[in-house]
ZAVEX-531194 format. One record per residue: x, y, z of N, C-alpha, C in turn; residue in one letter. Coordinates in steps of 0.02 Angstrom, whole numbers, plus 32768, in hexadecimal, padded with zeros to 4 digits. Example, Ala and Ser with C-alpha at 12.3 -4.5 7.8 and 13.67 -1.06 7.14 Angstrom:
<atoms>
82947EE4818682677F1F818682947F5B8186a/82827F90816282AC7FCB816582858002818As/
</atoms>
This chain:
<atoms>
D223CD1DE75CD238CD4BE727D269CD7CE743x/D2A0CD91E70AD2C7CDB4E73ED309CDA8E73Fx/D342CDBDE760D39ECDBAE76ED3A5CDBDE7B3x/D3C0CD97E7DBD3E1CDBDE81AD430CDCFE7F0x/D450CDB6E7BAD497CDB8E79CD490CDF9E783x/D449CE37E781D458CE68E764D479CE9EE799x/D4ABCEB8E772D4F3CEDBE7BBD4FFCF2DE79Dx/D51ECF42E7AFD529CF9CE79ED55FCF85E776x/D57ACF4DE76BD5B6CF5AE73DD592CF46E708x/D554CF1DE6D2D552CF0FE6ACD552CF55E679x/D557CF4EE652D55ACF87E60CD582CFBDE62Ex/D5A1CFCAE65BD5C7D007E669D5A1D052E67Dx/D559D023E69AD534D06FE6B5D509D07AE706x/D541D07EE733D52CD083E787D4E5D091E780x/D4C5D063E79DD47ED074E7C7D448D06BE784x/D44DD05CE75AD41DD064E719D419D012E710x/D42ACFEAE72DD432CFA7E704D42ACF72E749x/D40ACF90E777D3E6CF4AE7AED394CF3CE78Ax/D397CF44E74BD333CF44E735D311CF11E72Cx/D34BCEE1E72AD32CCE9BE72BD32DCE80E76Ex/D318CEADE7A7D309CEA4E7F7D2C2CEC6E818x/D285CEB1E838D2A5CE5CE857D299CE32E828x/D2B6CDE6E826D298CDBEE80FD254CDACE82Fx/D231CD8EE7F6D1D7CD9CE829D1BDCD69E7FAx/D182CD59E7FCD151CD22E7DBD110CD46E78Fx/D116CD34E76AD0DCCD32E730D0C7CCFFE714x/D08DCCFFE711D07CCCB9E6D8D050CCCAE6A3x/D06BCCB7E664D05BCCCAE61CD02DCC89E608x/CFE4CCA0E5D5CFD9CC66E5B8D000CC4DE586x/CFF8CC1BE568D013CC00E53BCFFFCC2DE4EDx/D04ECC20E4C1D05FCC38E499D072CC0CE475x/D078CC2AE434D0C5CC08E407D0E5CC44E3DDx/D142CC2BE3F0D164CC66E3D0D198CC41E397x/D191CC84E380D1CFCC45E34AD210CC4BE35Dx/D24DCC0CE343D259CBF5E34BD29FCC16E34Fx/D2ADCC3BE315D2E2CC77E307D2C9CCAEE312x/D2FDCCD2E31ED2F8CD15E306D2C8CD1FE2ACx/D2AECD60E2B1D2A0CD77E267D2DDCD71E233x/D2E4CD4BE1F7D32ACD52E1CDD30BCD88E1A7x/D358CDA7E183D334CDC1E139D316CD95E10Ax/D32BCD55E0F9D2E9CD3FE0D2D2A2CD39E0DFx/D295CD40E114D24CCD4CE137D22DCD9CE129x/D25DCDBEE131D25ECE0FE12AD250CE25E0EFx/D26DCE16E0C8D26ACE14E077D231CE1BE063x/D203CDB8E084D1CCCDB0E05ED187CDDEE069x/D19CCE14E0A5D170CE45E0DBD16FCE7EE0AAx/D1B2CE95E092D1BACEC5E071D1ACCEC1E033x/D1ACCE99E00CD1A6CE94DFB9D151CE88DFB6x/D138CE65DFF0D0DBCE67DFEDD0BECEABE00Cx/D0E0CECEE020D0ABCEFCE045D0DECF4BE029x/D11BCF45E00FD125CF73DFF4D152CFACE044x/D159CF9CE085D161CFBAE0B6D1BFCFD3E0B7x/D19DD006E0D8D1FBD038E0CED1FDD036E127x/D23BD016E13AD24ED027E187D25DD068E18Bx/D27AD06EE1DAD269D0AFE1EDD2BED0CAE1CAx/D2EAD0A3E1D5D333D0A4E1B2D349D0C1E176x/D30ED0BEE14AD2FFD0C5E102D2DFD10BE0EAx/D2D3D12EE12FD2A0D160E135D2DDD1ACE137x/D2C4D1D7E107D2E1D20BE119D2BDD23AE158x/D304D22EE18ED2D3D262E1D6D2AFD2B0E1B8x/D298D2BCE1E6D26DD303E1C2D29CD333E1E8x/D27FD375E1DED296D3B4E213D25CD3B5E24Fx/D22AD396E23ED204D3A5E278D204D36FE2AEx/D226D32AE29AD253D2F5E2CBD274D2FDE2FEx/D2A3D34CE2C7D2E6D34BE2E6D2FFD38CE2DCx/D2D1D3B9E305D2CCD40AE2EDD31BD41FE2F9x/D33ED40BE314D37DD41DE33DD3C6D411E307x/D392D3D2E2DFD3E2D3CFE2A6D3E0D3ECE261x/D419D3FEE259D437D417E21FD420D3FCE1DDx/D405D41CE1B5D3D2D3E8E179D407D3C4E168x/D446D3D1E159D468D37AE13AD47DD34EE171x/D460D349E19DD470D30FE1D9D435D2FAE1C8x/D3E6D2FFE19CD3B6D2DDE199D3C2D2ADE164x/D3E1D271E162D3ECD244E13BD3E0D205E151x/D3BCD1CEE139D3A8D1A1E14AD3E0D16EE14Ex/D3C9D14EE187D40FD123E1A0D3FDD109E1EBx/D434D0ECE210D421D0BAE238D466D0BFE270x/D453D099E2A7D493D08EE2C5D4C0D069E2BBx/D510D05AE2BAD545D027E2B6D56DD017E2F4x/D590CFEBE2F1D5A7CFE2E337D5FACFE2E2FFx/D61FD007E31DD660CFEDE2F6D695D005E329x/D6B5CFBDE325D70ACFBEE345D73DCFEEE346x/D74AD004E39BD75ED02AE39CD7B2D01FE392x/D7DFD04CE361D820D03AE366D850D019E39Ax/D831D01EE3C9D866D005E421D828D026E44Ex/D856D008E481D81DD007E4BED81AD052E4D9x/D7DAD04CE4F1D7C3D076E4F8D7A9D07FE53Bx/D790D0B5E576D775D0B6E590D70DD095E58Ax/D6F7D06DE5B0D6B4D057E5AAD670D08BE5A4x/D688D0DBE5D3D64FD0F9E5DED628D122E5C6x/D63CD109E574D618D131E548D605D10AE502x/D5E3D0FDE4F4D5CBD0D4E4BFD5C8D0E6E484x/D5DDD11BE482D5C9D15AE43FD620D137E420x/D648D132E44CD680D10CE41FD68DD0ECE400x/D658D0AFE40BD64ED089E3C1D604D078E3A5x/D5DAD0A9E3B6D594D0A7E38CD59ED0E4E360x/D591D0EAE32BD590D114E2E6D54BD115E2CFx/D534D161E2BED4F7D166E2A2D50FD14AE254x/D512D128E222D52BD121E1E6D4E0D129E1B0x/D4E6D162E188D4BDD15AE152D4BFD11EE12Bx/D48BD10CE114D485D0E1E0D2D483D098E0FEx/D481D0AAE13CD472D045E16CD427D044E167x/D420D008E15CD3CAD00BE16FD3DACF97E161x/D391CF8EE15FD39ACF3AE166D3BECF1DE132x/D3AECF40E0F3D3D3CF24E0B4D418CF39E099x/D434CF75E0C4D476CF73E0D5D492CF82E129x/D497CF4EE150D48ECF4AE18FD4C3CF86E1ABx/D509CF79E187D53ACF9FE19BD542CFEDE17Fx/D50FCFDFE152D51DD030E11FD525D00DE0E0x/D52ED05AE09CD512D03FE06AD544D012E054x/D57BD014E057D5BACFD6E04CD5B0CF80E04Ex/D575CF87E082D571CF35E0B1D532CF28E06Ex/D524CED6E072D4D6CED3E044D4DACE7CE07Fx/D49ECE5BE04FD482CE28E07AD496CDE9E045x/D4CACDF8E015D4D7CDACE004D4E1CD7EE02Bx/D4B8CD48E01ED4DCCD0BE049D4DDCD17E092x/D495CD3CE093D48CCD4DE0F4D435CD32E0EEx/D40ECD0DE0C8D3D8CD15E0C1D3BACD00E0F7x/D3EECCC9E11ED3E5CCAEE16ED3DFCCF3E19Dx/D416CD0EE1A3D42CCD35E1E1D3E1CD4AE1EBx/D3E2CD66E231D3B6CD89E23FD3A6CDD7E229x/D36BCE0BE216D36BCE31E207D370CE6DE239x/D3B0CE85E21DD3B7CED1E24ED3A8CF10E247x/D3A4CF5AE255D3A9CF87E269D367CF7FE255x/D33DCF68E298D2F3CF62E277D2D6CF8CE2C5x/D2B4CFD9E2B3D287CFF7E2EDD253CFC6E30Fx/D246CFDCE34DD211CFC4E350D1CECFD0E32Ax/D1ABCFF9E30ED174CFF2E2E0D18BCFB9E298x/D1C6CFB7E28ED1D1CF90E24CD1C2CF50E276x/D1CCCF40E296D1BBCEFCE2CCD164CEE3E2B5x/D160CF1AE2DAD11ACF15E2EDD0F3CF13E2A3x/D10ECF3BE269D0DDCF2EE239D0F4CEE3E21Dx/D137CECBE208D136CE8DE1FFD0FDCE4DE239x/D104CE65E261D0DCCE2CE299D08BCE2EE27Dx/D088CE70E27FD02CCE7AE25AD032CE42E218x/D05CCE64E1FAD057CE3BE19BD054CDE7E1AFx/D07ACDE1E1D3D091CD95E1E7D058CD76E206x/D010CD8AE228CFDECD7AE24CD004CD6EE29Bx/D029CD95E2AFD040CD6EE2F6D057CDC0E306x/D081CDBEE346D077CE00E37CD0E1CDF9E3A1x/D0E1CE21E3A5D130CE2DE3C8D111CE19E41Ax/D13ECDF2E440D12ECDD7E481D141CDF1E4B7x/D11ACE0BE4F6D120CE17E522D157CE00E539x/D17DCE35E571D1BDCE1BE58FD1B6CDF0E5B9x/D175CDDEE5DBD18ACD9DE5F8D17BCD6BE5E2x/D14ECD71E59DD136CD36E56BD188CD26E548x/D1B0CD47E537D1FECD4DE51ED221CD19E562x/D22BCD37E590D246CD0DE5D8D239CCD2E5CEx/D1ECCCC5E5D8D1E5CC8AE5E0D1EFCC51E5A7x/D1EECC6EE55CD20ACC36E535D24BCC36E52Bx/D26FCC55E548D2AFCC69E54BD2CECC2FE58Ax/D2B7CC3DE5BAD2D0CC05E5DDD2C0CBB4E5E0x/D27FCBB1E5A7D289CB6FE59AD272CB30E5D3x/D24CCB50E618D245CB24E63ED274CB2DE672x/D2AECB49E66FD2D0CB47E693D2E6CB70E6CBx/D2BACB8CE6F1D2ABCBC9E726D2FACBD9E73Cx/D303CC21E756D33CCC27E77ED36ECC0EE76Ax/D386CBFBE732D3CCCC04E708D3DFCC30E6F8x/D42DCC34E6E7D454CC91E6CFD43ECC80E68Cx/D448CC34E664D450CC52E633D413CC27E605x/D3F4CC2DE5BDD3C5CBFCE5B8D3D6CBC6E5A2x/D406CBB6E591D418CB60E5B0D43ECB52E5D4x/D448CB6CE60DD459CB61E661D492CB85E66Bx/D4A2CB85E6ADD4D3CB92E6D5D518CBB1E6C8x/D527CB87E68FD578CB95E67DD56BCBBAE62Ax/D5A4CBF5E640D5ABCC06E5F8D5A4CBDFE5ADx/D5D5CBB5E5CFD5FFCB94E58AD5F9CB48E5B2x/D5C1CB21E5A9D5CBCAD4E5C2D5E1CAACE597x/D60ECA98E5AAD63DCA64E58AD672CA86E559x/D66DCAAAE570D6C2CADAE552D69FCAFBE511x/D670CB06E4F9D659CB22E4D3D619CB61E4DAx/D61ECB8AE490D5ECCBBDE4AAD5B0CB97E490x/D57CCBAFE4B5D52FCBADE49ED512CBEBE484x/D533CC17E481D517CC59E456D538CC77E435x/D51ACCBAE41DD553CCEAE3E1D562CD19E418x/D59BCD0AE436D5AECD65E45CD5E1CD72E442x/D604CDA3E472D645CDD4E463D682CDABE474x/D6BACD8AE450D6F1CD70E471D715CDC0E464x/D74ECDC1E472D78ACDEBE474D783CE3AE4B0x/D7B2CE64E4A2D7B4CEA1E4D4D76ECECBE4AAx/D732CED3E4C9D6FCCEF7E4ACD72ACF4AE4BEx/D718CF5CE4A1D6DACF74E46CD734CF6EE40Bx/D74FCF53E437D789CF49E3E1D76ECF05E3C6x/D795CED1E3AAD797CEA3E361D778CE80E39Ex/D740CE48E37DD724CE21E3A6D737CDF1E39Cx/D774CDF0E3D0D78BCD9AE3D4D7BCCD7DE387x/D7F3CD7CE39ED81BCD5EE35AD81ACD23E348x/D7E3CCF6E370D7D1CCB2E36BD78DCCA3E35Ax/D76DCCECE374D724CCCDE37AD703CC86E384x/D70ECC85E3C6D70CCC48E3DFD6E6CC2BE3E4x/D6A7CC63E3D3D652CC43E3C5D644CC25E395x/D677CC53E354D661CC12E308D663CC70E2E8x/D658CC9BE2FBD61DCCCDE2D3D662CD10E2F4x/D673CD39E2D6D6A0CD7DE2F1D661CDA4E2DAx/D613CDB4E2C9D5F1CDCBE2E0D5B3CDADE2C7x/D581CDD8E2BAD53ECDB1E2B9D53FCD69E29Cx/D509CD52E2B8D525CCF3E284D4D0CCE0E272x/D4B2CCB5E23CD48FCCB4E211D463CC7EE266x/D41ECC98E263D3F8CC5EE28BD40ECC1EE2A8x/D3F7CBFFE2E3D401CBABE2EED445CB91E2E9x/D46ECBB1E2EAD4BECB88E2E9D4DBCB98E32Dx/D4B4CB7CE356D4AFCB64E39ED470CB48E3C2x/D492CB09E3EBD443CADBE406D3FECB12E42Ax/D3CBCB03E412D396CB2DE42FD394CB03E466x/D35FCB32E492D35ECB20E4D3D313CAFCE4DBx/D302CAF3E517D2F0CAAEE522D29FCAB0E4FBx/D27CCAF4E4E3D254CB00E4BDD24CCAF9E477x/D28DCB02E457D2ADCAF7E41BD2B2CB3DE405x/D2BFCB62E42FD2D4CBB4E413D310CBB3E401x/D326CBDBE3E5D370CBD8E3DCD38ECC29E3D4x/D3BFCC42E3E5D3D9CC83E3EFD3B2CCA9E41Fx/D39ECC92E46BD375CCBDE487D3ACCCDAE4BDx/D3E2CCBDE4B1D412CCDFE4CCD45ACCFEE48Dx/D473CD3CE48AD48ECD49E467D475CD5BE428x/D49DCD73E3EFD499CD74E3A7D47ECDACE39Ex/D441CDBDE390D41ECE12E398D3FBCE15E3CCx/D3EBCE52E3EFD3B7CE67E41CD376CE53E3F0x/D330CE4FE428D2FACE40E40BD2C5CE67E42Fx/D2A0CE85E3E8D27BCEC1E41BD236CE84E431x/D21ACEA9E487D1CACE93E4A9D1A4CEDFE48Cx/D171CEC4E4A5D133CEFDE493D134CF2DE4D8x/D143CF0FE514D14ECF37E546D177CF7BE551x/D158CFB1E550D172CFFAE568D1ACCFEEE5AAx/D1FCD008E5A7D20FCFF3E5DCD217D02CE600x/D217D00FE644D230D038E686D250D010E6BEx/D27BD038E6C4D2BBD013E702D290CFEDE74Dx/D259D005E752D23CCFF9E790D1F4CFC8E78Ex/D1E0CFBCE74AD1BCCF91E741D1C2CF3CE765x/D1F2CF2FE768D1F5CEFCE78AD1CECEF5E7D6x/D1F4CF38E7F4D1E9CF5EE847D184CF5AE835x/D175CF77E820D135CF89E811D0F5CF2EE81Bx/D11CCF06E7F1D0E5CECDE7EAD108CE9DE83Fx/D14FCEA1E847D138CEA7E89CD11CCEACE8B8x/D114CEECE8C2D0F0CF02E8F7D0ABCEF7E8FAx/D09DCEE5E8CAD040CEEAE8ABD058CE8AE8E9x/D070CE6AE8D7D069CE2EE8FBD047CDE0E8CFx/D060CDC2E8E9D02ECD80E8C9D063CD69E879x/D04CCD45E846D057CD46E804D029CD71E7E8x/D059CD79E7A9D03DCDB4E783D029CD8BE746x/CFDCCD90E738CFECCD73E6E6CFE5CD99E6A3x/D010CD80E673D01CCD9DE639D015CDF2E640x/D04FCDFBE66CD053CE3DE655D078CE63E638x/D057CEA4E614D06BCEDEE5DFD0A7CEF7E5D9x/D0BFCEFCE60CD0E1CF38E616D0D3CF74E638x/D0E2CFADE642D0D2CFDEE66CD0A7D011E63Ax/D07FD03EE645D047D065E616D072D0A2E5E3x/D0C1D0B0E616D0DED0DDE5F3D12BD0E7E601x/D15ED0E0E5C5D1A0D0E9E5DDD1B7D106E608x/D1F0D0F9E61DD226D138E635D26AD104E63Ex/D29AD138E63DD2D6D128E637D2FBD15CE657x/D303D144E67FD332D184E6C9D37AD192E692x/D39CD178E678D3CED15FE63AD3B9D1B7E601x/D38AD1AEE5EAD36AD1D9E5B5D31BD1DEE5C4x/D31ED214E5E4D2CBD203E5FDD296D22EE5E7x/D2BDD24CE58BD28FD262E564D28CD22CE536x/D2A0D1ECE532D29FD1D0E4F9D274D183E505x/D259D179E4D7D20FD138E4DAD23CD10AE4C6x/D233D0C8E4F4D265D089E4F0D242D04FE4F5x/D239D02EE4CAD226CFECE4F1D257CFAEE4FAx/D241CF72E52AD279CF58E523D294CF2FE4F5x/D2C7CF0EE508D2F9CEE3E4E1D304CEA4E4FDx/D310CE71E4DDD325CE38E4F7D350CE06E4E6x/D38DCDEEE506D3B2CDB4E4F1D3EACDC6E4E3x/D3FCCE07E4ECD447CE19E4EFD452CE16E488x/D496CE04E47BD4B7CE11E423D4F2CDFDE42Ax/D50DCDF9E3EBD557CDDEE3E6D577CE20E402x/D571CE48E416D591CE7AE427D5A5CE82E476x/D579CE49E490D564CE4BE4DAD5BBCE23E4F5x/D5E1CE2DE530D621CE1DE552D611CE22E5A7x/D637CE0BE5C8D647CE12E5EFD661CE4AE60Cx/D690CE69E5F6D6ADCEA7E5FED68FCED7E5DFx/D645CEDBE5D3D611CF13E5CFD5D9CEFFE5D3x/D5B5CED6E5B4D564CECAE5BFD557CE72E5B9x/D54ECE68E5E6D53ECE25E608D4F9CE0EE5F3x/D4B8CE32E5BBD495CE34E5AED467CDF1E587x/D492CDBEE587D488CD7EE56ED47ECD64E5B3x/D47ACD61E5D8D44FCD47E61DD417CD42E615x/D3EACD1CE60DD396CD02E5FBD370CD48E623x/D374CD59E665D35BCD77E68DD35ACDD0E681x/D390CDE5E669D3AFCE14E664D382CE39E622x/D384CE7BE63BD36ACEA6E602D382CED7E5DAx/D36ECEE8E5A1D38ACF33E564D342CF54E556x/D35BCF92E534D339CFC3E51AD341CFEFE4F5x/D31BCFFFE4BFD32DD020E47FD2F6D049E475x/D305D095E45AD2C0D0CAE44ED29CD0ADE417x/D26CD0B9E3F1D238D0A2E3E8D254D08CE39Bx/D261D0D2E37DD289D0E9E33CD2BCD0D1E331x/D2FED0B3E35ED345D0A9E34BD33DD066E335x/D36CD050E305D37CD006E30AD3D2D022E30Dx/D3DBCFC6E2FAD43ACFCDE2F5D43ECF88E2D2x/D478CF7BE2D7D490CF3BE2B2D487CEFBE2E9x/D47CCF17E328D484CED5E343D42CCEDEE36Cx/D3FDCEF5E347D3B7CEEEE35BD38FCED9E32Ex/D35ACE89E342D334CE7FE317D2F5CE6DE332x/D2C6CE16E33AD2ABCE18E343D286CDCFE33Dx/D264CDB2E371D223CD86E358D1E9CD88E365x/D1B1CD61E356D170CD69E35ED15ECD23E377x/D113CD4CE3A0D0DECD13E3AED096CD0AE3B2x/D067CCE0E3B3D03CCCBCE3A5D027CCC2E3DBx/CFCFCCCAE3E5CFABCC9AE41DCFB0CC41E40Ax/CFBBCC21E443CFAFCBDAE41ECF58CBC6E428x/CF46CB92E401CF0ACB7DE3DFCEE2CB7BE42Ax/CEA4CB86E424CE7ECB62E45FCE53CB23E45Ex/
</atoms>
């Protein structure tokens, strides 16, 4: 489990991004996860039976967010939007936008809607909106190394989860970033998709998962910390099925509760976040979503 490919250059932040080191050993019992990502038509049928409002949908309080101005309390979500020309990398605030009126059923804000997306996967979804769909659903959001391991499909110590090469056979196997990030992605979009693209329209891997690399981030149940890896080291031996660590931190923001992320997004490049590497890890506070965060679930399997 694990990256030796994770480097100080990925995402553009020295010393914060070796976390997928060392690589080290776990063994998970058996599971079953599904197959996609969560779509909005799955989302829908969560919301119209149980009546549930994400966190997106929620007007923040003053006692959230004692510090802001009562009309900055408006419910809304994160966006990722293209920056006019290039830009310097070391600040992200350049093309993430708090935008009122985003939430899952208008991903981009209130302008965007979900015609003819009933595939795509469902976005700007917190982690608790996760977690209560997984309850409704009878099944549980999966440990990060329960995530790893169906992620790689059998296939230990590969960069990517269906092997080696980016693009085998001259083609992509996932949804990432073509063009100069953080501007127009790619005037070809050479993946098929210039941004999010609807479930399965690329070969799953040798499990039959499909998008476990690229397309949206996917939240684990695991609390993250940069040194967790260092930690089940040192303990020695294999580790099985384990949690995660008992309590965040994030040297990054180390008042803010994160758990992790997995599988990188169409947003993910080369020339910023390399995060579609099977091995490689993300993290998001508990409360945020965005357009390019969603999600799947899993099962104990039968005994």
């Amino acid at each position: 489990m694990g990256s030796d490919a994770s480097s100080d250059s990925m995402c553009g932040m020295p010393g914060l991004t070796r976390d997928a080191l060392p690589v080290h050993r776990v063994a998970v019992d058996g599971f079953w996860m599904d197959a996609t990502e969560v779509t909005n038509e799955q989302f829908e049928k969560f919301v119209s039976a149980t009546g549930y409002v994400t966190i997106a949908e929620r007007t923040p309080t003053q006692e959230e967010f004692p510090t802001a101005p009562p009309e900055n309390l408006v419910a809304g979500s994160t966006v990722f939007t293209p920056t006019p020309g290039p830009v310097p990398l070391n600040n992200y605030f350049q093309w993430w936008n708090y935008v009122p009126g985003a939430n899952w059923r208008h991903p981009t804000g209130p302008d965007s809607n979900l015609k003819n997306r009933e595939r795509y996967p469902v976005v700007q979804i917190a982690y608790p909106d996760a977690e209560a769909y997984a309850r409704w659903a009878g099944k549980r959001l999966p440990t990060e190394a329960e995530w790893e391991f169906a992620a790689r499909g059998g296939m230990a110590g590969q960069l990517y989860a269906w092997g080696q090469e980016l693009k085998p056979g001259g083609k992509f196997a996932a949804n990432i970033y073509e063009g100069r990030f953080p501007q127009q992605n790619g005037d070809t979009a050479e993946d098929g998709f210039a941004g999010i693209a609807p479930v399965a329209q690329y070969p799953p891997n040798a499990y039959g998962l499909f998008d476990v690399g690229g397309n949206v981030w996917e939240w684990c149940s695991d609390w993250y910390r940069p040194d967790y890896y260092a930690t089940l080291m040192m303990a020695g031996g294999v580790t099985r099925n384990p949690q995660g660590p008992d309590v965040p931190f994030d040297p990054a923001e180390p008042g803010e509760k994160k758990r992790v992320h997995r599988g990188g997004s169409f947003l993910c490049t080369d020339q910023y976040c390399t995060r579609y590497m099977v091995g490689t890890r993300g993290k998001g506070e508990v409360s945020t979503g965005s357009n390019h965060v969603g999600f799947r679930c899993v099962k104990p399997a039968p005994r």
